[in-house]
C-alpha positions as CSV (number, residue, x, y, z in Angstrom):
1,X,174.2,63.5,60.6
2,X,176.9,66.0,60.4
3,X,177.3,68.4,63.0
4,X,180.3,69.5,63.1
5,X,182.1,72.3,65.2
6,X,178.9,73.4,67.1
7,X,179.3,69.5,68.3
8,X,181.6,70.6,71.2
9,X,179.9,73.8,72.8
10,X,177.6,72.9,75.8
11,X,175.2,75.6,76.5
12,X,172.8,75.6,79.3
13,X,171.1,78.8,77.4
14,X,168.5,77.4,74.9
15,X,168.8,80.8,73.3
16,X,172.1,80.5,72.6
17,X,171.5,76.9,72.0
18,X,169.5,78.2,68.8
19,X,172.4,80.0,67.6
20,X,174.8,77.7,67.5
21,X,175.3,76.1,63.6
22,X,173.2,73.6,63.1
23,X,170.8,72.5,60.7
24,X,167.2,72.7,62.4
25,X,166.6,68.7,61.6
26,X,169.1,67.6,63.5
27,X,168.5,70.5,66.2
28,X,164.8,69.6,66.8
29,X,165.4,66.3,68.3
30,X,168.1,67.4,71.0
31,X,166.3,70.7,71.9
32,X,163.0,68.7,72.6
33,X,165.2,66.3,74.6
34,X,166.3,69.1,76.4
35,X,162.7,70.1,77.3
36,X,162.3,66.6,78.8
37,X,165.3,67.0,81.2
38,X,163.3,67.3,85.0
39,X,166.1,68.3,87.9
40,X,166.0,65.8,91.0
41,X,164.4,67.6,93.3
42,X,166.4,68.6,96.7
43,X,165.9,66.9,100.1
44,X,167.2,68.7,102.9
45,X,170.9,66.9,104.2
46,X,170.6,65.7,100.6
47,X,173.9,67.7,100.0
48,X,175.8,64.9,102.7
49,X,174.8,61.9,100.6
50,X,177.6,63.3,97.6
51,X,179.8,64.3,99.9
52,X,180.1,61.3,102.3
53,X,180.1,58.5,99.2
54,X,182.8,61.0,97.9
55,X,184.6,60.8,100.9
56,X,183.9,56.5,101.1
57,X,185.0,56.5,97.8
58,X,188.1,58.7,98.4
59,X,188.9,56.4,101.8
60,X,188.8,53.3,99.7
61,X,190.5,54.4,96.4
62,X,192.5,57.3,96.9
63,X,193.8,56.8,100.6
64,X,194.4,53.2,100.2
65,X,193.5,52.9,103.7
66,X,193.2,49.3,105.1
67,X,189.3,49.7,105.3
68,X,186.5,47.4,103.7
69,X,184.4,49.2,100.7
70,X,181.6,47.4,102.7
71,X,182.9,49.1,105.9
72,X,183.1,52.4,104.0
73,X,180.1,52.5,102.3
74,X,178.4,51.6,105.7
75,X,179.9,54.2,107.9
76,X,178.7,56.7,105.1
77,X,175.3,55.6,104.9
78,X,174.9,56.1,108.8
79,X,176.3,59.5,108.7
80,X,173.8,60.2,105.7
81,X,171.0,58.7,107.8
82,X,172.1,61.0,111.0
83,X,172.4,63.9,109.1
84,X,169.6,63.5,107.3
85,X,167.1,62.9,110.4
86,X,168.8,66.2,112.1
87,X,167.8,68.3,109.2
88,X,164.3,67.0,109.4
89,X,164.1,67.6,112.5
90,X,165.4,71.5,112.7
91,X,163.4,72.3,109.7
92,X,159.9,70.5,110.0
93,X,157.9,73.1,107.9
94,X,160.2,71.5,104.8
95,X,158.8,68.4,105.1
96,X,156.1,67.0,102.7
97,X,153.0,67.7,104.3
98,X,152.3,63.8,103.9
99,X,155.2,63.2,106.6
100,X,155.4,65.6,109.1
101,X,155.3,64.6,112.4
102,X,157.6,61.3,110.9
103,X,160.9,60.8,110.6
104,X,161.5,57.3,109.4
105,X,158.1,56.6,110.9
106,X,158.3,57.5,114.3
107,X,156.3,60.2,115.8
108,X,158.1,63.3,117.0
């Protein structure tokens, strides 16, 4: 398969995507491909997971800080959790109907 210079543009625009020069046999397979991709859907506090492994990460790599990765990892994961549970709690009426009234099984 040769694909040549239209190898290195990423487009998020599948019209675009259409444009760009290839030959439609070795198109097909990546567009449909593309049709497959499904986004994670969003939990609310989701955001703080990224940023507090970031930050874990950045603690145990970047700062070279005298700290466990276990130790890092674990603080993160409770200020997830905590952040996570607070969110649930201000905004009930975003909860799956399945779960409101729960947070991590306890009643409200």
């Amino acid at each position: 398969m040769r694909i040549g210079g239209g190898s290195r543009i990423s487009t998020a625009n599948l019209k675009a995507f259409r444009e760009l020069p290839m030959t439609p046999e070795d198109m097909e397979p990546i567009f449909n491909a593309i049709l497959d991709i499904m986004e994670t859907p969003g939990v609310l506090g989701g955001y703080y997971t990224e940023r507090h492994i970031k930050n874990a990460w950045n603690l145990i790599i970047i700062d070279s800080k005298k700290i466990l990765t276990r130790d890092a990892y674990d603080i993160a994961v409770e200020n997830v959790i905590r952040e996570m549970r607070s969110k649930q709690e201000e905004y009930p009426q975003w909860l799956p109907s399945d779960t409101v009234g729960e947070v991590e099984g306890k009643q409200r």
